[in-house]
Structure formats: structure tokens, C-alpha cells
DOMI-931480 format. One line per field, with one value per residue (C-alpha): residue number from 1; residue in one letter; y, z, x. Coordinates in steps of 0.25 Angstrom, whole numbers, padded with zeros to 4 digits, m for minus. Example, Ala and Ser with C-alpha at 12.3 -4.5 7.8 and 13.67 -1.06 7.14 Angstrom:
% DOMI-931480
seq c(1:2)
type c(a:s)
yy c(m0018:m0004)
zz c(0031:0029)
xx c(0049:0055)
***
This chain:
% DOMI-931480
seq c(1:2:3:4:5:6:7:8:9:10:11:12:13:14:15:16:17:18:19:20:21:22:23:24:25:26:27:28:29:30:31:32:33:34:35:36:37:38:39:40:41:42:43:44:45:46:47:48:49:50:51:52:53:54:55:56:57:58:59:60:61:62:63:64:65:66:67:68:69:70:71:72:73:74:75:76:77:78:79:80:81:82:83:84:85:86:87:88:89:90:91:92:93:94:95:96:97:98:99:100:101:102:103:104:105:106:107:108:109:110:111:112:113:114:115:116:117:118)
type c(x:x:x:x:x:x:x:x:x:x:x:x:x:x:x:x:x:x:x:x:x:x:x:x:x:x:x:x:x:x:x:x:x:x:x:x:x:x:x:x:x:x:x:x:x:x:x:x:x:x:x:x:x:x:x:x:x:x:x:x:x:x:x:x:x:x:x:x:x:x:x:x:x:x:x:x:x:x:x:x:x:x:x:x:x:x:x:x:x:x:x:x:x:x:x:x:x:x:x:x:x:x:x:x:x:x:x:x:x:x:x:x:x:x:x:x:x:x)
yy c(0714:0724:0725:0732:0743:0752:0750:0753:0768:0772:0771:0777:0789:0790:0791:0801:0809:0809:0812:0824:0829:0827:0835:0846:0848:0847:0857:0867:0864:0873:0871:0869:0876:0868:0872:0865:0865:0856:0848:0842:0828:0825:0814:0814:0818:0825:0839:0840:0846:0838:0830:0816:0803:0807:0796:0796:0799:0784:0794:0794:0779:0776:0788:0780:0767:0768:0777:0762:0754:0763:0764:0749:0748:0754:0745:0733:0739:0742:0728:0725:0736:0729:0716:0721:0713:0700:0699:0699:0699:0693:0705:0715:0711:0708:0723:0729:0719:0726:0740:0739:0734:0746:0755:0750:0751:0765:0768:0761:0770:0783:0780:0776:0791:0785:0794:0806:0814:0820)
zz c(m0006:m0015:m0003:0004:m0006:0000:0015:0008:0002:0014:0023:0011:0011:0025:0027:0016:0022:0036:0031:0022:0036:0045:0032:0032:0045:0048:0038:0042:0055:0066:0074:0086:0096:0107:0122:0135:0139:0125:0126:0140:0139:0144:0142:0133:0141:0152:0155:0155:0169:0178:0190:0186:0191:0188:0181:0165:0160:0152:0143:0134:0135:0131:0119:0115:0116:0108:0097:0094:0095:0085:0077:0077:0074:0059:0059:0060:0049:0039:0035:0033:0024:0016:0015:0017:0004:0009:0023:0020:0030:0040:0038:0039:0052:0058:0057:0061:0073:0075:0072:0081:0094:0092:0091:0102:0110:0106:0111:0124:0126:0120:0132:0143:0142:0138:0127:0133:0136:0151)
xx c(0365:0357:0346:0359:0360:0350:0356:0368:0364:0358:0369:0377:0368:0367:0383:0382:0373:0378:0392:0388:0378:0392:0401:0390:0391:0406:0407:0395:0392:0399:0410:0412:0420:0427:0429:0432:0417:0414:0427:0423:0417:0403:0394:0379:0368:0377:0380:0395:0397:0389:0393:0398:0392:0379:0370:0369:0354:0350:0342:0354:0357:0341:0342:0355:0350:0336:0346:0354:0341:0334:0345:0348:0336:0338:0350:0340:0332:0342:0343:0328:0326:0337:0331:0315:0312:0319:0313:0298:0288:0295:0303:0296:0289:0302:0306:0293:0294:0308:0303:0290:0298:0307:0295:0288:0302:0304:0290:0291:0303:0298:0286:0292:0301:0314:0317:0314:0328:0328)
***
């Protein structure tokens, strides 16, 4: 359970650190003014007065999908940086394995254009 304990203080600091940016910014940070035009809903990605019916850009859908693969990513590692020492080798290649697929994905995308926002 001790191997945990490092786990543990990072999130702890990273709650801590993200309320205090959230308090500092409720408190500094401007404030907004309201009016019809803002209140109106409107979906990501769109410009709020157009014509309904018209097709949705997958852009948005590939951004959103690579942000949870790369962040499920640091999900995966999270426990071998935990147990590093325990796992050896075998370890080790595992998660470079895992770590080089994810690159080469991320490349192959980055090359094909499907990152690139039009």
C-alpha cells in the first residue's frame, strides 16, 4: 500500500492546486454580463445563427476522441509508476510497447491531417 502513497500526493496536490486556480479566479477574474444574445443555446463548433440541418464537422469528434485516448492513456500509467520496482523488465517493455503504439498512432494521425482544425 506504501508504493500508493506517491499516487496519493499527487492527486492531493493537484486538487489543491486546481481549487486554489478556480478560487483565484472566481475572486479576480471578471464578471460577466448577461444578455439574450449570450443566453441563446448553441452547440461547440457552430455559429449560433445558422441554418439547422447542416452536417456537424467530425473535427470536434476526432479532437475529443484523441483528448480521452491520451488522457486514458495517463490513467494506464499511473499504476506502473506505482509498482515500477515490482514489475521488472517485463515491466518496463510492456509500457514502452504501450507508449510507442500511442506514439506512432499519434503520428499517423498528426500526418494524415486529422488534427488540423478547418
Amino acid at each position: 500500500m506504501q508504493s500508493f502513497i506517491p499516487v496519493v500526493i499527487t492527486i492531493v496536490i493537484a486538487a489543491v492546486m486546481v481549487g486554489a486556480a478556480l478560487g483565484l479566479a472566481a475572486l479576480c477574474g471578471p464578471r460577466p454580463r448577461t444578455d439574450k444574445t449570450k443566453e441563446t443555446p448553441f452547440e461547440c463548433g457552430r455559429a449560433p445563427f445558422e441554418e439547422p440541418g447542416r452536417p456537424f464537422p467530425v473535427h470536434f469528434y476526432v479532437t475529443a476522441i484523441l483528448f480521452i485516448v491520451f488522457d486514458i492513456e495517463v490513467v494506464f500509467l499511473y499504476p506502473w509508476i506505482a509498482a515500477r520496482n515490482a514489475v521488472g523488465a517485463y515491466g518496463l517493455l510492456a509500457v514502452l510497447i504501450f507508449l510507442f503504439l500511442l506514439t506512432f498512432a499519434l503520428l499517423y494521425e498528426w500526418l494524415k491531417g486529422g488534427m488540423e482544425w478547418r
